[in-house]
C-alpha positions as CSV (number, residue, x, y, z in Angstrom):
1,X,0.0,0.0,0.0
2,X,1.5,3.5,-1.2
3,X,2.3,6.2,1.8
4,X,1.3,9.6,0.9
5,X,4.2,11.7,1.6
6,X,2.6,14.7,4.0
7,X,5.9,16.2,5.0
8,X,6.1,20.2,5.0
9,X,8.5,21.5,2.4
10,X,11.6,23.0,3.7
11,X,12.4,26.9,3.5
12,X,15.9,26.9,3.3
13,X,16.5,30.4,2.7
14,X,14.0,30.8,6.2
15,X,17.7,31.3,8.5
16,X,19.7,33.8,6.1
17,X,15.8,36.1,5.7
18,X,15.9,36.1,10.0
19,X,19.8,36.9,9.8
20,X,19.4,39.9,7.5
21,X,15.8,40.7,9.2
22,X,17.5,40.3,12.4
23,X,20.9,42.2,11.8
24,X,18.5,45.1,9.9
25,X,16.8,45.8,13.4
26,X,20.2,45.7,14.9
27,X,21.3,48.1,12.8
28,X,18.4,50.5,13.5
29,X,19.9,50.9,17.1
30,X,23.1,52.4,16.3
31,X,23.3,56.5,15.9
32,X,23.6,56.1,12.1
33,X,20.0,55.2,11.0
34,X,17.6,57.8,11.1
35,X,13.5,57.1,11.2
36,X,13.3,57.8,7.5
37,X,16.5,55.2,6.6
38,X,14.5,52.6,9.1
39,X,11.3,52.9,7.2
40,X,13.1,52.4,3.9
41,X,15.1,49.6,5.3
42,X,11.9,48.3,6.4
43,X,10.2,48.3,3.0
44,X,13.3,47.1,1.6
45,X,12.9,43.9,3.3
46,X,9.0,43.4,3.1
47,X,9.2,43.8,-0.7
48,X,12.1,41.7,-1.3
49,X,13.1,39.0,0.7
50,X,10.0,39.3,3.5
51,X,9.2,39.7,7.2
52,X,10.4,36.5,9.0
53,X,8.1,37.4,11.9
54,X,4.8,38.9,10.3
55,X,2.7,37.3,12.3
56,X,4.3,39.0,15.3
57,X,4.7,42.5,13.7
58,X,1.0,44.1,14.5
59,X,1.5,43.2,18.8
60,X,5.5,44.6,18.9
61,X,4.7,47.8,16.8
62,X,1.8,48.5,19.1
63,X,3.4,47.9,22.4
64,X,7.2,49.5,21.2
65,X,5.3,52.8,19.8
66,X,3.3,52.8,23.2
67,X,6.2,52.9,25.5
68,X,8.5,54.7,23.3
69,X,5.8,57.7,23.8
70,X,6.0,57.5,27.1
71,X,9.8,57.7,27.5
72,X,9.7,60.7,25.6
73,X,7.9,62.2,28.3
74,X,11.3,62.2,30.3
75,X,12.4,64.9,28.4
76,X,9.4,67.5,28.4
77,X,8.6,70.5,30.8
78,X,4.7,69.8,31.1
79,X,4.6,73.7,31.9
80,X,5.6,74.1,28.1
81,X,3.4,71.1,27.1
82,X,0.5,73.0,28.4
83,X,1.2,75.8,26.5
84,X,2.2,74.2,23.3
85,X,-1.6,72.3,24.0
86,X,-3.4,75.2,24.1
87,X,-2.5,76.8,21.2
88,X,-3.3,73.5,19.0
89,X,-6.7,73.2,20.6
90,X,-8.4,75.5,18.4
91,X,-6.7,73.4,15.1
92,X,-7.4,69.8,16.8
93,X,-11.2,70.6,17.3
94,X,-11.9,72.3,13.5
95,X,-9.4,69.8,11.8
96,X,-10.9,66.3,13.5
97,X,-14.2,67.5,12.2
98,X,-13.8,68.9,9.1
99,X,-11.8,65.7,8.2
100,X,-14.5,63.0,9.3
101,X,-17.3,65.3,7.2
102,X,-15.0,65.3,4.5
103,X,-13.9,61.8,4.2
104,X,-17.2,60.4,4.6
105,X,-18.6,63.1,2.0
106,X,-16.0,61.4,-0.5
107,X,-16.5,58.2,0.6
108,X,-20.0,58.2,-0.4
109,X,-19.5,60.3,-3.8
110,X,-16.6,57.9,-4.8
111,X,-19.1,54.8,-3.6
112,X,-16.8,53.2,-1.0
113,X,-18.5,50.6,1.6
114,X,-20.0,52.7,4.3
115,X,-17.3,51.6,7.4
116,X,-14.0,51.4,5.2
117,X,-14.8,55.1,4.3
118,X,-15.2,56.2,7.8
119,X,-12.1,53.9,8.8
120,X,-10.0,55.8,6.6
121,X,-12.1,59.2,7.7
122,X,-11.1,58.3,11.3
123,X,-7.6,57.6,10.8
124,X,-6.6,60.2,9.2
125,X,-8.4,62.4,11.2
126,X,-6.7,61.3,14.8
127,X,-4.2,58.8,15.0
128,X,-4.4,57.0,12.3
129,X,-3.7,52.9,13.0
130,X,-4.6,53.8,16.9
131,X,-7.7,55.4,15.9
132,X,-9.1,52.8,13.2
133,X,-8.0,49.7,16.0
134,X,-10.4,51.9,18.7
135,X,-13.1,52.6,15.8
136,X,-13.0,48.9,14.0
137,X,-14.8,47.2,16.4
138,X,-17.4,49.8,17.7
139,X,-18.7,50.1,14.0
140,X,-18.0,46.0,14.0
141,X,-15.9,46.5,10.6
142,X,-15.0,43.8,8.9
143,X,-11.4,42.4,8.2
144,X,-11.0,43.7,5.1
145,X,-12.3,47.2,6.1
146,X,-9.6,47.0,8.8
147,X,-7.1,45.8,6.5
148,X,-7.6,48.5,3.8
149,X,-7.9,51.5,6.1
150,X,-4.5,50.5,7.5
151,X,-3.0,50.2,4.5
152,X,-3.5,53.1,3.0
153,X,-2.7,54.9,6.7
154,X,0.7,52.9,6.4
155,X,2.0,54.0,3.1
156,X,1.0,57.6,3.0
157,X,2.8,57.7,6.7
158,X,5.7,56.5,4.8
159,X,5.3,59.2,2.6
160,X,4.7,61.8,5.0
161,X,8.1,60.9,6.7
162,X,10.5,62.0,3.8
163,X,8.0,64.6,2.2
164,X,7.6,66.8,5.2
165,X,10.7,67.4,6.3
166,X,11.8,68.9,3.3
167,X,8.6,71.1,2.6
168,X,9.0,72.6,6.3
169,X,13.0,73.6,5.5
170,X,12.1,74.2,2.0
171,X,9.4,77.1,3.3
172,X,11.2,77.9,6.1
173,X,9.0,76.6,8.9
174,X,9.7,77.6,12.4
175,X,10.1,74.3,14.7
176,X,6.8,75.5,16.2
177,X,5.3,75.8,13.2
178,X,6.3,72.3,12.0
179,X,5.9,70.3,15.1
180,X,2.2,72.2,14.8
181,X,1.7,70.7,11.4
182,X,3.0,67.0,11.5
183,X,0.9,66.9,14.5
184,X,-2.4,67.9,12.5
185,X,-1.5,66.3,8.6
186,X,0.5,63.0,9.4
187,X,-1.3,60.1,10.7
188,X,0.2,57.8,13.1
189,X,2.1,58.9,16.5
190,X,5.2,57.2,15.0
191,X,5.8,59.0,12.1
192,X,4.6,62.5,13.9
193,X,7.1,61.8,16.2
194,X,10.0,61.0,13.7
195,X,9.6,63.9,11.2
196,X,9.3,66.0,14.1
197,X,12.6,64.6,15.8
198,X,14.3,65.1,12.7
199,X,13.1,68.9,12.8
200,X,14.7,69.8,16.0
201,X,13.6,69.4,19.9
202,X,10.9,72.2,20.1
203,X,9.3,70.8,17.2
204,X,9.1,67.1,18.3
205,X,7.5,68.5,21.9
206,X,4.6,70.7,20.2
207,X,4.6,67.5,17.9
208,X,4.1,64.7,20.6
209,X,2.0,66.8,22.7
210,X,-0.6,68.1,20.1
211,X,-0.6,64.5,18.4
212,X,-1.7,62.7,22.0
213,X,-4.0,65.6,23.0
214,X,-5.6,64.8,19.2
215,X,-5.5,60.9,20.1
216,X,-8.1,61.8,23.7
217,X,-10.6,62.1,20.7
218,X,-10.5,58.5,20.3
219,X,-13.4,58.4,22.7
220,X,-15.8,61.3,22.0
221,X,-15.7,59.9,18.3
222,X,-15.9,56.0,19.6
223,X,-19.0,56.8,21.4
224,X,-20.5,59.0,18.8
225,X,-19.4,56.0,16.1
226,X,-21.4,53.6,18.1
227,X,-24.4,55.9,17.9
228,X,-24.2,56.1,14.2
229,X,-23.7,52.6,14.0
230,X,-26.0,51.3,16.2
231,X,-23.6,49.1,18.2
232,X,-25.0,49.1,22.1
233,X,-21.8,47.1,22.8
234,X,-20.2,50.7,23.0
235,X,-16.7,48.8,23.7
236,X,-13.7,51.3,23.3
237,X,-10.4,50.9,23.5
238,X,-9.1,54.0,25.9
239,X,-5.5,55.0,24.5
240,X,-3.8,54.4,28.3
241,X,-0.5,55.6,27.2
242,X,-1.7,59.2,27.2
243,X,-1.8,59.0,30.7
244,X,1.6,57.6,31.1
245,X,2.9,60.0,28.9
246,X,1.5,62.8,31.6
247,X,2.7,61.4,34.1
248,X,6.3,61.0,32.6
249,X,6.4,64.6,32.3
250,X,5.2,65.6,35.4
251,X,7.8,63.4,36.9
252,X,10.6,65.0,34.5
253,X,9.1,69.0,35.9
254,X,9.2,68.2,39.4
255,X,11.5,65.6,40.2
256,X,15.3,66.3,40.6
257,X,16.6,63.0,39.9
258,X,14.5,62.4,36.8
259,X,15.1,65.7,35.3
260,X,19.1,65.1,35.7
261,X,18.4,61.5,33.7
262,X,15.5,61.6,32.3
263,X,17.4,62.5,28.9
264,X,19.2,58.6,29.2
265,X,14.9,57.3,28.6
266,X,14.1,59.7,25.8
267,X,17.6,58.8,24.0
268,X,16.1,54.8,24.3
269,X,12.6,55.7,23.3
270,X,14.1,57.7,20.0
271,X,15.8,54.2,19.4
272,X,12.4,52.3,20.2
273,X,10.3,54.9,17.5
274,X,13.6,54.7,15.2
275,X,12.7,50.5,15.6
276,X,9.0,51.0,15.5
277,X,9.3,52.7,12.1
278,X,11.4,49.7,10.4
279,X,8.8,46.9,11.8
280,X,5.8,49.7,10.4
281,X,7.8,49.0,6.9
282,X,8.8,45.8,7.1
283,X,5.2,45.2,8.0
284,X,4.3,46.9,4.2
285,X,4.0,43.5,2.7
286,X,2.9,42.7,-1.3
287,X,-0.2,41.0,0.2
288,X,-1.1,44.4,2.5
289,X,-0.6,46.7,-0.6
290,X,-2.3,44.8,-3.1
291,X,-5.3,44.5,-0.7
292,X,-6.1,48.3,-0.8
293,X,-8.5,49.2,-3.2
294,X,-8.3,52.2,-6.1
295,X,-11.0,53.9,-5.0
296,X,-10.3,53.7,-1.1
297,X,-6.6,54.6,-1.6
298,X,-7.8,57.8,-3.4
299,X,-10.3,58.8,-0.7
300,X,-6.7,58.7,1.4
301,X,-4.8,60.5,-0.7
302,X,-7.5,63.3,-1.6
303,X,-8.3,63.7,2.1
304,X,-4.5,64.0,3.6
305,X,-3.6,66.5,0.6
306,X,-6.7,68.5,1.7
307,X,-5.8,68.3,5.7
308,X,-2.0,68.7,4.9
309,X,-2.7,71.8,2.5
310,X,-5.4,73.7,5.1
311,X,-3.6,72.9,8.1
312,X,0.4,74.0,6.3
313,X,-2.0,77.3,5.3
314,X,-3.3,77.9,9.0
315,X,0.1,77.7,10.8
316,X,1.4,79.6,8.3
317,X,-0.8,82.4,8.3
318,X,-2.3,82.2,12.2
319,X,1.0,81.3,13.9
């Protein structure tokens, strides 16, 4: 009687991918990579020879962006936070809105399914892949919704991270200025926070501080979200690291000893965004890029040009 031969096929290039993988993250500690190189690096890999550890990638970019946040409140006078909060209060209220009405406005004149376009509203709107993983299941979104939304989030965040830069020296932004617009126009914390750290200190402070005062609207907008949807679960996922943000700079206002080395934790969560950026690339796979629609991706693109243009127009003109 014949055996059937059920044995799994052998990857033998699986070591030398984790090698490279491995010795690419490595790399992405020392002072020589920048967040820009690490996102590149991390596309690099994800397009050519692949993420050994996909199925990991989602859980360690969450967790690494969330306590990389929080280190960097080691290094910020909460005094100057404050102040730096206040002024972006009046943007954060009239941007958040005007870019949900807009997004959904082109999601239903492009005729994209109802909770993709207000995914992708959402996102680019707060915080982008904290903001849709908080929204998803209030408006009970599908996979797909969830997997197109952060898609297009992920790529034009890569984008955002080599473009911006250049426009703010290129118009001669003040720190404040910048730190005021990555804050508003880029979506995720992570690439906020590394275009802003590669404009100077004052504009990665008004950066960090504005984007996580933006990301409290998580919850106004989750409970609203489940009144449009009709979801009486009203689950929401609260973004906790705010708080331990807060806390990190009150500690670095107040306290001797953490004021004299607090600057030891922001140098290691700069290294922990720097790594946060490569996994966001090196989670960019074929399968995740191929999965995001025309007409979704140009609802993304039409509504962070819009954002990025009214927003680089206010601080320009009202700062």
């Amino acid at each position: 009687m014949a055996t059937t031969n059920t044995t799994t096929p052998v990857d033998k290039f699986a070591l030398p991918r984790k090698i490279i993988f491995i010795a690419a993250l490595l790399a992405c500690l020392t002072p020589w990579i920048s967040p820009p190189i690490a996102l590149f690096m991390g596309l690099v890999i994800a397009l050519t020879i692949g993420h050994p550890y996909l199925q990991h990638n989602r859980k360690a970019t969450n967790y690494l962006l969330k306590i990389s946040v929080i280190g960097l409140g080691f290094g910020m006078n909460i005094n100057d936070a404050m102040q730096a909060g206040k002024q972006g209060i009046m943007f954060t209220v009239v941007s958040i809105l005007g870019t949900i009405l807009f997004g959904v406005l082109l999601g239903w004149l492009l005729k994209i399914e109802k909770k993709t376009a207000y995914l992708v509203s959402s996102g680019t709107a707060i915080c982008g892949g904290s903001a849709i993983a908080a929204i998803a299941p209030v408006i009970q979104a599908d996979e797909r919704s969830i997997s197109v939304s952060l898609g297009i989030v992920f790529i034009l965040n890569s984008i955002a991270l080599f473009v911006f830069p250049l426009i703010g020296h290129q118009l001669s932004l003040t720190q404040h200025q910048f730190g005021l617009w990555c804050a508003i126009a880029i979506h995720d914390t992570s690439s906020v926070v590394g275009a802003a750290s590669k404009y100077g200190a004052e504009a990665l402070q008004v950066a960090t501080t504005v984007k996580l005062m933006r990301a409290l609207w998580i919850i106004p907008l989750a409970l609203a979200s489940a009144f449009v949807f009709k979801n009486k679960s009203k689950k929401i996922n609260i973004p906790w690291f705010i708080g331990g943000y807060i806390l990190a700079m009150v500690a670095f206002t107040y306290i001797g000893f953490v004021h004299d080395y607090g600057h030891y934790a922001v140098d290691i969560a700069k290294k922990g965004l720097t790594v946060t950026l490569f996994l966001i690339g090196a989670g960019l796979s074929k399968k995740v890029l191929q999965s995001v629609g025309v007409k979704p991706f140009i609802q993304g693109v039409v509504l962070w040009i819009a954002i990025s243009l009214t927003a680089l127009w206010a601080v320009i003109h009202l700062i």
